[in-house]
C-alpha positions as CSV (number, residue, x, y, z in Angstrom):
1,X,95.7,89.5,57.6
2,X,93.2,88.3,60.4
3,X,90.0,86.9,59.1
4,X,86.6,88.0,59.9
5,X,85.6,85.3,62.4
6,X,88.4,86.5,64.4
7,X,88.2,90.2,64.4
8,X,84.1,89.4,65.6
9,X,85.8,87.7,68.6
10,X,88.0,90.1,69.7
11,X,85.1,92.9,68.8
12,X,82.7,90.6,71.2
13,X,85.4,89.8,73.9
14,X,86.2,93.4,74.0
15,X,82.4,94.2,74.8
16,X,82.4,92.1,77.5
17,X,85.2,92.7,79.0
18,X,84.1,96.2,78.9
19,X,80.8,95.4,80.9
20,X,83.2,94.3,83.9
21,X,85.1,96.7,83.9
22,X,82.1,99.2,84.1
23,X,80.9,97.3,86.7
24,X,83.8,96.7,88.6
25,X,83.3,93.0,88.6
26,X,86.1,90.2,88.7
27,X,85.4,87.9,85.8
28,X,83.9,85.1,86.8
29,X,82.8,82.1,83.8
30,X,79.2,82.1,84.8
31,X,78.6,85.8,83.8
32,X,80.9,85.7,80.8
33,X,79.0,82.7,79.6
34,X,75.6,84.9,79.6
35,X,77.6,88.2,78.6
36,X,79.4,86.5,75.8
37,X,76.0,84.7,74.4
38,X,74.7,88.0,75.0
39,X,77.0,89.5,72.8
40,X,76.9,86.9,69.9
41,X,72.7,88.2,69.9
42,X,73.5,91.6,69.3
43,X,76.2,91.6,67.2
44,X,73.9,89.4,65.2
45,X,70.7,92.1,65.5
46,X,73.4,94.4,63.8
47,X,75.8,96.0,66.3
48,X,79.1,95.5,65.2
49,X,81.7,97.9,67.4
50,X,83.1,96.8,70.6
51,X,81.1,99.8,72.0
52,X,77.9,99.6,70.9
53,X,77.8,96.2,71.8
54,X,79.5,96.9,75.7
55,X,76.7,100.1,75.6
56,X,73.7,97.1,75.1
57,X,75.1,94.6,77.7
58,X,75.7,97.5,80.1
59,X,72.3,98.4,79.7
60,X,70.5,95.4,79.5
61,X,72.6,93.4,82.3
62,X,72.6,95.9,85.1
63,X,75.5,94.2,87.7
64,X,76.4,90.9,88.4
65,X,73.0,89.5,90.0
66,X,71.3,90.0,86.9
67,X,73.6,87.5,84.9
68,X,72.4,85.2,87.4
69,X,68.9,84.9,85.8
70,X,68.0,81.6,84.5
71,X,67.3,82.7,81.3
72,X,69.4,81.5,77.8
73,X,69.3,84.9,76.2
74,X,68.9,88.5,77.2
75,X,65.6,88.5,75.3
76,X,64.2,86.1,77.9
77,X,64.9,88.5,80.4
78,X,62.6,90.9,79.2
């Protein structure tokens, strides 16, 4: 049995692996540092599947440039 923690992980590393692939972006560890903090926000405003989390990253990070933002969070972006 996996525990809850862990199954959030995958659900989370599954988003964002989904936003590079969408974009057709190598993975680099700048942009999966702001995807995956990204990620962590939503999931804790209440998004909890793999694809409804990937749908708001894909959406609110439009390509790779805009990961490059100096910004903490995606609600700094806006």
């Amino acid at each position: 049995m996996q525990r809850s923690g862990e199954l959030d992980f995958r659900t989370m590393s599954k988003a964002v692996r989904a936003w590079f692939l969408y974009y057709e972006v190598t993975p680099d560890e700048r942009a999966s540092n702001v995807l995956s903090s990204a990620a962590i926000e939503f999931y804790n405003d209440g998004y909890r599947s793999a694809e409804d989390i990937a749908a708001m990253l894909i959406g609110t990070y439009v390509g790779l440039f805009s990961t490059r933002v100096n910004a903490p969070t995606s609600l700094a972006i806006h």
